[in-house]
Backbone as CSV, one residue per row, in Angstrom:
resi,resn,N_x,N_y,N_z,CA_x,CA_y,CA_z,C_x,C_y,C_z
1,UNK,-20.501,-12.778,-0.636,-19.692,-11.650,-1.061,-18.225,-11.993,-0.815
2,UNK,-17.279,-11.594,-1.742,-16.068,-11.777,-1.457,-15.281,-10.742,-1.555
3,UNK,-14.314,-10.137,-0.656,-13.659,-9.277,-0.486,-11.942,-9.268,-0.583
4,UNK,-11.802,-8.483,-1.519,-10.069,-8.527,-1.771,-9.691,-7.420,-1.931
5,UNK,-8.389,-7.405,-0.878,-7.591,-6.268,-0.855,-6.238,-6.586,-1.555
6,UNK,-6.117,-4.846,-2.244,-4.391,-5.531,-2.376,-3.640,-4.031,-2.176
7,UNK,-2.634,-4.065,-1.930,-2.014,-2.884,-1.085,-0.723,-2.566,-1.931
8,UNK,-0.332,-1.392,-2.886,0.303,-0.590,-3.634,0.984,-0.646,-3.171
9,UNK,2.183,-2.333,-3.990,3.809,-1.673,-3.482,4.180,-0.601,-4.238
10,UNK,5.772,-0.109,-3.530,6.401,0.728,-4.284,5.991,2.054,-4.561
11,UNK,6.066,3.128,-5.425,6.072,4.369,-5.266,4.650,4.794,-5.149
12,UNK,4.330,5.526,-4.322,2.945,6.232,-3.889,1.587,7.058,-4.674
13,UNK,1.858,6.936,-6.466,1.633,8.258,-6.858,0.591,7.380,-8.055
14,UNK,-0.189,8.301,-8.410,-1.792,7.493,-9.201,-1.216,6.603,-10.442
15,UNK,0.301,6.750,-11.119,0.340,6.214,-11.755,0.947,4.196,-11.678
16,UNK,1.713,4.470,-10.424,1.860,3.014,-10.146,0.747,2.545,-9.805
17,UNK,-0.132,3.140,-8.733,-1.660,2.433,-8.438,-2.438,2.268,-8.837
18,UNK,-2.438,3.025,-10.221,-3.490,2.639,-11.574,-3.371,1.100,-11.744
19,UNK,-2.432,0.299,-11.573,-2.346,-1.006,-12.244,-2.743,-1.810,-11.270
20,UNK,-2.929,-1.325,-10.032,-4.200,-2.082,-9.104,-5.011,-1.851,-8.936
21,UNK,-5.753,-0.146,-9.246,-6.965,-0.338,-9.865,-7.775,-1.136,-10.788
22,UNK,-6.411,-1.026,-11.735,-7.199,-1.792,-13.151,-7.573,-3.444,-13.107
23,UNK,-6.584,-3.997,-12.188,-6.676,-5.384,-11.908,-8.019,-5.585,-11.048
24,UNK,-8.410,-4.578,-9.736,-9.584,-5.193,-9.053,-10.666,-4.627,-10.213
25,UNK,-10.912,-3.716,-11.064,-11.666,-3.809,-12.257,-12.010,-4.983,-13.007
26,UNK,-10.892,-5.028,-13.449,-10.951,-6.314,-14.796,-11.321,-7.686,-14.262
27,UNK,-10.960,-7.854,-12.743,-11.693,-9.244,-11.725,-12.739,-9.356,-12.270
28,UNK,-13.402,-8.074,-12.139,-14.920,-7.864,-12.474,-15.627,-7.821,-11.197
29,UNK,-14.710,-6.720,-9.854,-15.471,-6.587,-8.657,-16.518,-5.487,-9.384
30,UNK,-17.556,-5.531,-7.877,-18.689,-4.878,-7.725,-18.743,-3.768,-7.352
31,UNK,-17.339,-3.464,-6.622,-17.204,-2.465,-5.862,-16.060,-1.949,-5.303
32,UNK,-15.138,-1.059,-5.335,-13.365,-0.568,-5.504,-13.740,0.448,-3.952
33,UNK,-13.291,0.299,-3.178,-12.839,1.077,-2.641,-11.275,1.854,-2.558
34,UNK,-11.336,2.390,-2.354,-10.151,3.795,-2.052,-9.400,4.449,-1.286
35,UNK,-8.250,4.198,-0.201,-8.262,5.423,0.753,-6.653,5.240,0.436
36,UNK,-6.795,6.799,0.706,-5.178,7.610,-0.014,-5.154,8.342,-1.071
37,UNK,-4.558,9.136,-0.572,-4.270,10.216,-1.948,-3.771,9.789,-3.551
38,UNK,-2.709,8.603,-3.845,-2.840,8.114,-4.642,-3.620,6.931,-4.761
39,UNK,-4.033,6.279,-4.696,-5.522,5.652,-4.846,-6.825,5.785,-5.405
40,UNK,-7.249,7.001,-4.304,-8.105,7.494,-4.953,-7.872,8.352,-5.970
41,UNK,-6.885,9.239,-6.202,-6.626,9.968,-7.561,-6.779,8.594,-8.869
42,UNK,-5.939,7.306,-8.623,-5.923,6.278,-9.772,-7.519,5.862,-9.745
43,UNK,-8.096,5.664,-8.579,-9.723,5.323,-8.911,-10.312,6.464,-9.808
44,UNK,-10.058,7.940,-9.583,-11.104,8.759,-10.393,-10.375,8.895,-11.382
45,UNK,-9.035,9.013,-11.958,-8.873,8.599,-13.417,-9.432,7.414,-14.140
46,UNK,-9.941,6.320,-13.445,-9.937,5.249,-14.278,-11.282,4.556,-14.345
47,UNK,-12.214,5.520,-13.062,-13.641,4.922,-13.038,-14.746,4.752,-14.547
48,UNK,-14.431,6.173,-15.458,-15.245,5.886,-16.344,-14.787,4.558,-17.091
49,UNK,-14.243,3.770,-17.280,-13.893,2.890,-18.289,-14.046,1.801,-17.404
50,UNK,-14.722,1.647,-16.023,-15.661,0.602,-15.635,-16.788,0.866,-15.026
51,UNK,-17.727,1.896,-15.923,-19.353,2.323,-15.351,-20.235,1.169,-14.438
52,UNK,-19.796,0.035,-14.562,-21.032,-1.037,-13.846,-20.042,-1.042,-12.458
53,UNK,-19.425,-0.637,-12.079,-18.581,-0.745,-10.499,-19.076,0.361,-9.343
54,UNK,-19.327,0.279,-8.535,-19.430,1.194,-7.689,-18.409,1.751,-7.055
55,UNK,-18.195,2.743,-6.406,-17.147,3.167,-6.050,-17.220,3.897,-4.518
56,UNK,-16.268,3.760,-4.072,-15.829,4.411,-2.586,-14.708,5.071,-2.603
57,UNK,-14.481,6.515,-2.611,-13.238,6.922,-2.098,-13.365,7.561,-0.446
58,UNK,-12.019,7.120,0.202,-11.935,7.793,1.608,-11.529,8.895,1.137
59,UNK,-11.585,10.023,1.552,-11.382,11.338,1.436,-11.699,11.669,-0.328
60,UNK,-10.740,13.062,-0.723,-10.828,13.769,-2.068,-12.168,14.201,-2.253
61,UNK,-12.561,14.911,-3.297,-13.554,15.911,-3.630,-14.601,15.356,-4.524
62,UNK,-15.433,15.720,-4.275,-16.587,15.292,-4.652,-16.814,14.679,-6.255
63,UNK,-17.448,13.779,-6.634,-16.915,13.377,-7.968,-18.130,12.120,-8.617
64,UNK,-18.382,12.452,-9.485,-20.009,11.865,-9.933,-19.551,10.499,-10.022
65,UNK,-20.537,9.674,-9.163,-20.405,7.784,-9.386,-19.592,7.450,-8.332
66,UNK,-19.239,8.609,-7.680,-18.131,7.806,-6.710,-18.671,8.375,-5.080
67,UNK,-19.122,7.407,-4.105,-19.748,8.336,-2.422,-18.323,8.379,-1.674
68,UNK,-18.065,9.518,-1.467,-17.112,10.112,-0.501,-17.015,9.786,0.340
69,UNK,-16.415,9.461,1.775,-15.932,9.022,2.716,-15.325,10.019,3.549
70,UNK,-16.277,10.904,4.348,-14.990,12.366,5.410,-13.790,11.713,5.964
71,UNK,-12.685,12.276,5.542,-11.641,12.008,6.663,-11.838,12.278,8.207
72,UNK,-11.769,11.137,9.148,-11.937,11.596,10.350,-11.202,10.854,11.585
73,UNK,-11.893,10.521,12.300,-10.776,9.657,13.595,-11.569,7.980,12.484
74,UNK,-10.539,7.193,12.846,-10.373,5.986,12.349,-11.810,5.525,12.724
75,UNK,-12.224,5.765,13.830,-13.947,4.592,14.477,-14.897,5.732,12.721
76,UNK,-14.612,6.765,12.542,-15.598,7.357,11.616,-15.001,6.938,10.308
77,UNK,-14.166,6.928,9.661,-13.719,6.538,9.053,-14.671,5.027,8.518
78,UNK,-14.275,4.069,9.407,-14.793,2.787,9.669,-16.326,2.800,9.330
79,UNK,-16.745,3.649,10.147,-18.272,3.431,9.738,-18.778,4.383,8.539
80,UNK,-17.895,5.455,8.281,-18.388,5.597,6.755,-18.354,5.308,6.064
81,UNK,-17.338,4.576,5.926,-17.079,2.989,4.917,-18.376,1.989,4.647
82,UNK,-18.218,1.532,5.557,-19.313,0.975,6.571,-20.855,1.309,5.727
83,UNK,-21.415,2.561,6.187,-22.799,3.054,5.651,-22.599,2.941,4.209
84,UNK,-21.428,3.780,3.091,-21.007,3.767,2.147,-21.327,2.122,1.311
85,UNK,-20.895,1.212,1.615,-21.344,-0.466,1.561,-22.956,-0.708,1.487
86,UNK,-23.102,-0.513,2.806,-24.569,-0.674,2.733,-25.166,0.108,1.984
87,UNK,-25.117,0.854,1.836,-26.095,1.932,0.919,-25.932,1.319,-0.579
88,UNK,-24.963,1.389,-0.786,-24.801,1.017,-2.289,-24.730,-0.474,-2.868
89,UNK,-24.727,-1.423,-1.484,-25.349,-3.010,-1.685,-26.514,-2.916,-1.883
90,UNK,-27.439,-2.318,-1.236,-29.127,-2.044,-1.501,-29.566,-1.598,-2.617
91,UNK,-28.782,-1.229,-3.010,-28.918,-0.380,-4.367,-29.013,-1.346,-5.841
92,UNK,-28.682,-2.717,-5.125,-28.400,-2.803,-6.762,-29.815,-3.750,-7.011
């Protein structure tokens, strides 16, 4: 498995971070995670137009194709991430 992060320079808001959504998409990852308010807003605008990806957002509201993540102290955080992974590696 290979894992890549990349971290939204510049202004905070779903439309600059759409274009790093779209890039770990078009890689052709397996799996996008999310945490932040703009982030995850650019992940749930842009998930339907890559159905074979799985998805993780930390926090935001409930949202079909995508497992939620509670905001909480960082160790929960971590491991809902965490379960979130596993669950949906088994899955495929």
């Amino acid at each position: 498995m290979q894992v890549q992060y990349l971290a939204a320079d510049g202004v905070q808001d779903k439309s600059n971070v759409a274009a790093y959504f779209n890039t770990l998409a078009a890689q052709g990852c397996e799996m996008v995670i999310a945490v932040g308010v703009a982030p995850v807003d650019a992940l749930i605008a842009g998930k339907d137009r890559f159905p074979s990806i799985r998805y993780v957002a930390v926090g935001g509201a409930p949202n079909a194709g995508v497992t939620i993540v509670e905001v909480g102290s960082p160790d929960e955080i971590v491991e809902g991430v965490a379960a979130a992974v596993r669950t949906l590696a088994a899955s495929t």
